[in-house]
N, C-alpha and C positions, 0 to 999 in steps of 0.2 A: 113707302115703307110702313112696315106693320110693327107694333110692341105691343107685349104684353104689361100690362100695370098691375099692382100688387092685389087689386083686385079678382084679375085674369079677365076684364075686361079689355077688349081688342080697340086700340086708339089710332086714329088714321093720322098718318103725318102729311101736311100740305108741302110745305118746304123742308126737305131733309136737310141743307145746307143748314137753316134756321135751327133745326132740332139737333143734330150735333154741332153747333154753337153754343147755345142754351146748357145743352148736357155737359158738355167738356168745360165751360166755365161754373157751372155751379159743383162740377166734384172738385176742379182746382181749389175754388174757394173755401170750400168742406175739408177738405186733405188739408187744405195751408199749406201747401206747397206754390214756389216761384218758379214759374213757368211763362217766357218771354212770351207777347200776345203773339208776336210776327211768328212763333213757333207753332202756336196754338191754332192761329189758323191756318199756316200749315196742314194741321193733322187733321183740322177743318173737313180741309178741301180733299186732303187723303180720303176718308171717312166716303165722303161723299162721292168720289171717282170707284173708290173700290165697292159702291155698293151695287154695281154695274159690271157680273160675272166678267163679262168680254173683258172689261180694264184690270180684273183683277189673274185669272185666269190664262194662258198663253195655247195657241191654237198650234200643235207643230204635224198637223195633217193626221198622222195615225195615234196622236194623243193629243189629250187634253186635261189643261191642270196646271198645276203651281211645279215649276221644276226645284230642286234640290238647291237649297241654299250657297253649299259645295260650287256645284256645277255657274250657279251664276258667278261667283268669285273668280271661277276659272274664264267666265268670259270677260270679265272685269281686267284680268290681268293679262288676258291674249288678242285683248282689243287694238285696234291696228289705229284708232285714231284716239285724240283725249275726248273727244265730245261720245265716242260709245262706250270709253273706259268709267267715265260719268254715269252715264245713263244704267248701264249697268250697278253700280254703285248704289244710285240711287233707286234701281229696281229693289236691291237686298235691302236696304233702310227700311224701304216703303212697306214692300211686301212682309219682311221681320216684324213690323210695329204693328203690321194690322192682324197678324198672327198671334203675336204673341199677348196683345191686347183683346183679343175676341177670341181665339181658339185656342187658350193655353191650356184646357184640359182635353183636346183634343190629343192632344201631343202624349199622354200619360200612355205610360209603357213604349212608348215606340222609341228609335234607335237615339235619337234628337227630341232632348225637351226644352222648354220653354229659357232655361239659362244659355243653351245655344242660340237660339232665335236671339235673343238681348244681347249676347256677345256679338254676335255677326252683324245686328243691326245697327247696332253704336258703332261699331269699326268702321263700317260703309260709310256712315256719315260722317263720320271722325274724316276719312279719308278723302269722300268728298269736299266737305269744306274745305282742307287741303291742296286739291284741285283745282279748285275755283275761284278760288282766293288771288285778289290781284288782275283777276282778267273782268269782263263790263257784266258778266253774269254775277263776277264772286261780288262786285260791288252790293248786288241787293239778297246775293244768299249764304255767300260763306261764314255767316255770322248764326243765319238759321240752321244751318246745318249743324255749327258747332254747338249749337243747345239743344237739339235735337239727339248729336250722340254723347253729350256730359249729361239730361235728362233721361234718357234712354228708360232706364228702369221707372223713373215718376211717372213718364207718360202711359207707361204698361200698366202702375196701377189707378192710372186715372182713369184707363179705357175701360179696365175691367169695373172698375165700378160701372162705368155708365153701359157696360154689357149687363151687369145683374139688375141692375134699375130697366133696362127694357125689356128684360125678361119677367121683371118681377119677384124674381128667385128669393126665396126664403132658407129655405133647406140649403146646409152646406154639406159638402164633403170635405171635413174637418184632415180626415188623412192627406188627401190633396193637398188642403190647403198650408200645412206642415210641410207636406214636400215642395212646394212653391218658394216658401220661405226659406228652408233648409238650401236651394241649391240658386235660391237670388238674391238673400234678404230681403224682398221686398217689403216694406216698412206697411202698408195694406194686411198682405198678408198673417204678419204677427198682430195688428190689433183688430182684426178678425176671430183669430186663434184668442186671444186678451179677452174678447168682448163674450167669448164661449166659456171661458173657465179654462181654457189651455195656457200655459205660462211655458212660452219656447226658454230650452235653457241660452242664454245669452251668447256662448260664443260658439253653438252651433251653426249657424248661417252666417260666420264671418267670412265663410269663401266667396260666398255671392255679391259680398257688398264692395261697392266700389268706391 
């Protein structure tokens, strides 16, 4: 994997695993936010699987690409056993967190933005946990999972940092990043907005927070 650094000199990573370790614990640290480590490296090893098209991407012969958040729910709920009603679940988590943590300006104007992706994603996992709980799997995840979707929104803005720090990005888009705020609260987001000279009025973005 390749980053840019604030320089726009291009830095080679030897171990990716190593480098979203390093990154995801130094913006923890920075944010000061509590973020269980078993959860942390979770998103680790997320990181790291999805940075490999095939694992992220689904192959269904006359397309390819990320299916509809929707549509995995519906398989989630018409799953004939618990171990695909899981898997599914845990596709939406997975897939939600690495979206909305890396591509949330992608999402700007289309039908679903990034406070979708964060609802969807925490419910999956919410409900996985759920599921798992009680049985020889939930013994070492039903507990990840649940800080996983009560985290849900910390972890979106811890990603995104270490998405602007690989980019190097400088430049904001201050509208955006108001709209980010306004429909998640994301706690990033406003001292962003703060660190620009923007003062969000306070109880604008109560609907996003949780």
């Amino acid at each position: 994997m390749y980053g840019q650094s604030r320089n726009d000199r291009v830095v080679q990573v030897q171990n990716l695993a190593d480098y979203f370790r390093t990154s995801i614990d130094g913006v923890i640290s920075r944010q000061r936010v509590d973020v269980d480590p078993h959860a942390a490296h979770y998103v680790v090893n997320l990181l790291t699987l999805f940075s490999r098209s095939e694992e992220l991407y689904e192959d269904h012969g006359e397309s390819y690409g990320l299916r509809p958040l929707a549509l995995m729910m519906a398989d989630a709920a018409e799953a004939r056993t618990a171990a695909a009603r899981n898997y599914a679940l845990q596709r939406i988590g997975d897939v939600a967190l690495f979206i909305s943590g890396f591509f949330a300006d992608s999402l700007a104007n289309k039908p679903v933005d990034v406070d979708y992706y964060i609802h969807m994603g925490g419910n999956a996992y919410g409900s996985l946990s759920e599921e798992v709980r009680g049985t020889f799997r939930g013994n070492a995840f039903a507990d990840i999972y649940r800080e996983l979707a009560v985290k849900f929104q910390v972890l979106v803005d811890v990603l995104n940092e270490v998405r602007d720090e690989a980019r190097g990005e400088s430049d904001r888009d201050l509208l955006r990043t108001y709209e980010i705020w306004l429909k998640t609260g994301s706690r990033r987001a406003k001292q962003l907005l703060e660190d620009n000279g923007v003062v969000p009025i306070s109880d604008a973005g109560r609907r996003g927070r949780h």
